[in-house]
N, C-alpha and C positions, 0 to 999 in steps of 0.2 A: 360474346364476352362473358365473362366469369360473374359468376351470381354471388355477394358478398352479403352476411349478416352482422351487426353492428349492436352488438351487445353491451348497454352502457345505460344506468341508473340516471348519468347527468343530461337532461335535453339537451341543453345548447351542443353539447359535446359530441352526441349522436347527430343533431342539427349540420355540422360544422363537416364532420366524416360524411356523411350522407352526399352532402352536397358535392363535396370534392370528389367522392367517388363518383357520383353522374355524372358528372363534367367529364371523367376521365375516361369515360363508356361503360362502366360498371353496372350491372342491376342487384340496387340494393333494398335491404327490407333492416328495418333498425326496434331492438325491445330494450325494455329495462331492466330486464331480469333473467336468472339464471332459469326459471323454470318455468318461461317464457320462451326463451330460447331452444330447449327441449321441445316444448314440444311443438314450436314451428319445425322443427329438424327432423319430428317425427315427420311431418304432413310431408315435408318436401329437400330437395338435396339441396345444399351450400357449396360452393368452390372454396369459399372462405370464410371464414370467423373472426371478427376483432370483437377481443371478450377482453373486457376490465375487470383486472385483479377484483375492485373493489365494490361489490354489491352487496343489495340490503336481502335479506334474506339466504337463501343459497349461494354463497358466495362465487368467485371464479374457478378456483380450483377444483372444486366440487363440479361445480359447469362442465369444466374440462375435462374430469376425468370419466365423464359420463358419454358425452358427445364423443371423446376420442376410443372408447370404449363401443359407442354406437355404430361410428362412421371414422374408421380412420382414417379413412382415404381424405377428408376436411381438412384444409387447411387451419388451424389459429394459429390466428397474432396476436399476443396478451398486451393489453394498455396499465402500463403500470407510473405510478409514480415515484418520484426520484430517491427514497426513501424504504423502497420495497423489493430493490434490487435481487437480495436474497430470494426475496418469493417469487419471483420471475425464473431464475436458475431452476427453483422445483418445479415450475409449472415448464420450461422445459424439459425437465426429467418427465414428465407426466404423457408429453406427448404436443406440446405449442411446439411449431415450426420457427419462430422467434418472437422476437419481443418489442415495443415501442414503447417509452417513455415520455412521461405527459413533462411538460408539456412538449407535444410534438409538432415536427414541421410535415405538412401536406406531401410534398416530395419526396421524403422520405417512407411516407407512410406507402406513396405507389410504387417507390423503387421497392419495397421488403413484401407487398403483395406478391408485384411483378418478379419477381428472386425465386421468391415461395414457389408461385406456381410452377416455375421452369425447372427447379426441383424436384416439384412433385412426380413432373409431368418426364422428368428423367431416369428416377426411382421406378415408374410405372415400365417403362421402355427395358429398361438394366430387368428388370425382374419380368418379365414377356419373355425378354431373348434367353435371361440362366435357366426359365422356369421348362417344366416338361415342356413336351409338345401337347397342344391342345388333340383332347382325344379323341379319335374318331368314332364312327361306327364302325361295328365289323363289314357292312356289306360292301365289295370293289365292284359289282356288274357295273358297267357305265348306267344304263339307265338311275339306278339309286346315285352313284355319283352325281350324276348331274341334276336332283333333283335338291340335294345338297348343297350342290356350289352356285345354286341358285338364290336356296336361302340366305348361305351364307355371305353370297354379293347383296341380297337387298338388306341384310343390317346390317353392313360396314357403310351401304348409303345412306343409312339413318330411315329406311322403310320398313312400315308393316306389311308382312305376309298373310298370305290364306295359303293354309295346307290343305289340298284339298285329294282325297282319297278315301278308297274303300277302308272300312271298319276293321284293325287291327294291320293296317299296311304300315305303320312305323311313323305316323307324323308327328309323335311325339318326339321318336329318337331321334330323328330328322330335326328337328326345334331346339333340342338341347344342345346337339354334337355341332348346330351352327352357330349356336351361342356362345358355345368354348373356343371357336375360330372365327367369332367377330370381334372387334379393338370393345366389346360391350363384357369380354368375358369375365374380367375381374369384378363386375357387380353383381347382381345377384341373378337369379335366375327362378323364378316363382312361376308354380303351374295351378291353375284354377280349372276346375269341374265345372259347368254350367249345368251338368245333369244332376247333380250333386244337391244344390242347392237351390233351394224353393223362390218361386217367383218376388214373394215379400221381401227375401234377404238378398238378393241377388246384388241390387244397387247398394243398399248398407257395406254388404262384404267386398263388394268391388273398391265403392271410395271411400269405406272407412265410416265407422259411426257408434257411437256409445261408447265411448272411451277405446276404441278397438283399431286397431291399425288393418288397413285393407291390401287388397291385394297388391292394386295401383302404388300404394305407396312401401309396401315390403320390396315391388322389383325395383325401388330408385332409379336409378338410370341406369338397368340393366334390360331385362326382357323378362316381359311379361304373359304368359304363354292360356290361351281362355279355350279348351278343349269343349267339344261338341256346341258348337256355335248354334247351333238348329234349335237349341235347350234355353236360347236366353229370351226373357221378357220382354214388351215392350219397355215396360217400365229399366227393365238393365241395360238394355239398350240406349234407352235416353239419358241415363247414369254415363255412359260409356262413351256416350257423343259428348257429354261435357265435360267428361274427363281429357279426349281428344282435345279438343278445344281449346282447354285449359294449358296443354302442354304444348299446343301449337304457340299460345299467346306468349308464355313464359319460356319457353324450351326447357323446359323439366317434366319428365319424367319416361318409363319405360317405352323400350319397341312395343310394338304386339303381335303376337304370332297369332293367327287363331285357324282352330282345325274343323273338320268339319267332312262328311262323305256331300256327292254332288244333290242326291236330296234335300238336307240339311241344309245346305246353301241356298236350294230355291226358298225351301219355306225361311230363311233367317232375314231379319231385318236391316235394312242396308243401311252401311253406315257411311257414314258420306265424310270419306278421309280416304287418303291414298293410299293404296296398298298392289301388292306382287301376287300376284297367283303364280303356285307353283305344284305341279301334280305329283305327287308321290304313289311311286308305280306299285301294282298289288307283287305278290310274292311270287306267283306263279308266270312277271315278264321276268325276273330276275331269279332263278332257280338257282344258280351258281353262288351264288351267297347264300341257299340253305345249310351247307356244313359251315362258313365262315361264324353266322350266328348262334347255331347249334353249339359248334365248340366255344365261343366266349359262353354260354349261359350257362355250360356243363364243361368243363374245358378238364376235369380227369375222368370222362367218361370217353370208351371207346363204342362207334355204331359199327355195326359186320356191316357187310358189302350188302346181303341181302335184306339188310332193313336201308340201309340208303337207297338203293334201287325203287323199292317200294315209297318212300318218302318221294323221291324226286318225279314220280309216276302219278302222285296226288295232285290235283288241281287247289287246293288249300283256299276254299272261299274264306275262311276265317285269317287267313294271309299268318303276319309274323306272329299274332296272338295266339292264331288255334295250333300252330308249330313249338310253340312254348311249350303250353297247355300240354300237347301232345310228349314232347320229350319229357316233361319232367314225371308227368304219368310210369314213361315207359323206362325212367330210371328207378322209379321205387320197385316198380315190377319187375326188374333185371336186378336189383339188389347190389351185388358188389360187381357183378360181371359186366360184359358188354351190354349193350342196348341191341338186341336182335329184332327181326320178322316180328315172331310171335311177341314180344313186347307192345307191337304197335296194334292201335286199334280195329276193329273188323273192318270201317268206313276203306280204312287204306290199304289196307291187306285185300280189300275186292277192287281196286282202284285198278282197272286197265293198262298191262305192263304194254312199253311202248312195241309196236308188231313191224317189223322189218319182214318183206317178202325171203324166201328162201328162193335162193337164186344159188347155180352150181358156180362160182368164181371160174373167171381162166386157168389158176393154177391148180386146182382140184381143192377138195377138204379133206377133214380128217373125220369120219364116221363118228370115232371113238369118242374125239373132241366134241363131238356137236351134239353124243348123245348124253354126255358129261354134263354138257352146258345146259341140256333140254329136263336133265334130274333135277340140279340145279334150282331150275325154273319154276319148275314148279312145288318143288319143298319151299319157296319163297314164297309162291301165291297162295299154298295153302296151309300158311305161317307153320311150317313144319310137321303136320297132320300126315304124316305119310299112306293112310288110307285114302284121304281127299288129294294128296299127291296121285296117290297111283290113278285115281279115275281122272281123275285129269290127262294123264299118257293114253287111257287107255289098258292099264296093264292090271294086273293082280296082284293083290299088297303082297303076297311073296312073291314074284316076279320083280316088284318091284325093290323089296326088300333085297332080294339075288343080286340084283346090277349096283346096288348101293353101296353092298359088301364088296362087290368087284372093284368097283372105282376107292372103294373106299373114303365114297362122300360120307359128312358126318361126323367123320372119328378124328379125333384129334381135338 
């Protein structure tokens, strides 16, 4: 049921709302003031607001234009008196989903909740189906696919994940790109460091503290994403369990995704709430999505054939991060041109190209071919070094130089 806040100077009047909305299954929380109301809405989300024009200090429309300013996904319903009709029309301009005038009847007050919400919750749907498609990642191998449609089935059923994988394998892109195709997308989306920050601030910056809005309460009821889980405290941990807790009791607030390689999982401290493991495969089971990422991160850069070869020939223990790293390296080094061999680093340029036996085919070969391909070969493994080519064949840097010009590898 829908969480209502009841903003209203007069007790009996807040008394009066309060009561009829539990009866009606509502869970509500009721202030009397405009900057009271803030900053309960900072700590936690509302479904709804019934906010009276008429407050002592910060008035309502002040209220309103702050909160819808905040959150406009919120509902208000402004309480106005018979008299104030006018400011009711602004405070619709302002962003109030409608209005009730005091004195009011109960029924009405649940039929223009119940209206509101179906509204809202129609707006939300219309604006899903006109809006883009939620975006992917570039990676299509099925193993990354399905490590994805994993995540993304346990936050459309309201579960926390453990991403669990090697160091720079994508469990972050993985977290986001599931959060853009969970029904959670249009809230927010907040990623936290636990390596980042120190044992003392850990719990302060998770639930918020010193006038400071915290993580927990920036991702509202969206997803809230807590990287290198191995990093956190005891003490952020027990911050963390009662922050669960809390959002069990009330159902408010964020998923949580949290990351971590299988290390880091043994040594972190268990927290005892239900959650999905889901393995996020290193780079080197899914190769075939090296150019797909490649090109989104550099998408007008072209790579030659023999710096691909070399790339797909790497075992990548640093997975999608040292591939970054590695391309963006080898675009400044290429300048305006392609990304070649010699761009990429010694590590992968001595990387073992893959070794197929030389076997004669039934249909015969072609010499010429094979000894083309065999130049080729080795101007790639010795990033273009055509002396370290030739000892490689075997031949003589003029010898080798001779068959280059013939074939006329190089030129062009």
């Amino acid at each position: 049921m829908a969480h209502v806040l009841i903003v209203d100077d007069e007790p009996n009047m807040r008394w009066v709302l309060q009561e009829a909305l539990n009866k009606a299954g509502y869970h509500t929380h009721s202030v009397a003031g405009g900057e009271e109301a803030l900053a309960l809405c900072a700590e936690r989300l509302f479904d709804v607001v019934i906010l009276d024009l008429k407050l002592k200090g910060m008035d309502g429309l002040a209220t309103l234009r702050q909160l819808h300013a905040r959150s406009p996904q919120t509902v208000v319903l402004i309480l106005t008196a018979f008299g104030t009709v006018a400011t009711a029309v602004e405070a619709l301009q302002s962003g109030a989903a409608d209005y009730l005038r005091k004195p009011f009847d109960v029924e009405d007050v649940l039929f223009k909740i119940s209206r509101a919400l179906e509204r809202q919750q129609l707006h939300a749907e219309i604006a899903r189906l006109k809006g883009p498609e939620p975006p992917a990642t570039p990676g299509s191998d099925p193993v990354w696919r399905n490590a994805l449609s994993a995540t993304v089935d346990a936050l459309t059923r309201g579960l926390d994940v453990r991403l669990i994988g090697e160091r720079g394998s994508g469990r972050a892109s993985i977290a986001q790109a599931a959060h853009r195709a969970s029904p959670r997308y249009l809230a927010p989306f907040v990623s936290c460091d636990l390596a980042t920050l120190t044992p003392a601030h850990q719990e302060a910056l998770l639930a918020g503290g010193a006038g400071e809005e915290g993580f927990w309460a920036a991702a509202g009821q969206g997803t809230l994403l807590l990287r290198h889980i191995g990093r956190i405290a005891p003490s952020g941990a027990a911050g963390l369990v009662r922050l669960l807790e809390r959002r069990i009791a009330s159902g408010v607030g964020p998923l949580l995704v949290l990351t971590g390689t299988e290390e880091e999982w043994v040594s972190a401290p268990r927290l005892s709430h239900r959650v999905i493991d889901v393995v996020v495969p290193p780079l080197r089971a899914h190769l075939d999505d090296l150019l797909p990422f490649a090109t989104n991160w550099l998408p007008q850069r072209r790579i030659t054939p023999a710096a691909i070869e070399l790339l797909h020939a790497y075992e990548w223990p640093g997975n999608l991060g040292e591939l970054r790293g590695v391309l963006e390296r080898a675009a400044l080094l290429a300048g305006d041109g392609a990304i070649d061999s010699v761009h990429l680093p010694d590590r992968i340029r001595a990387a073992p190209l893959p070794h197929t036996p030389l076997r004669l085919p039934p249909e015969g070969l072609s010499l010429e071919a094979l000894e083309i391909d065999l130049l080729r070969q080795a101007l790639v493994r010795a990033g273009g070094n055509k002396s370290r080519a030739a000892e490689l064949l075997g031949l003589t840097r003029h010898t080798l130089l001779y068959r280059l010009e013939k074939y006329k590898i190089g030129e062009g």
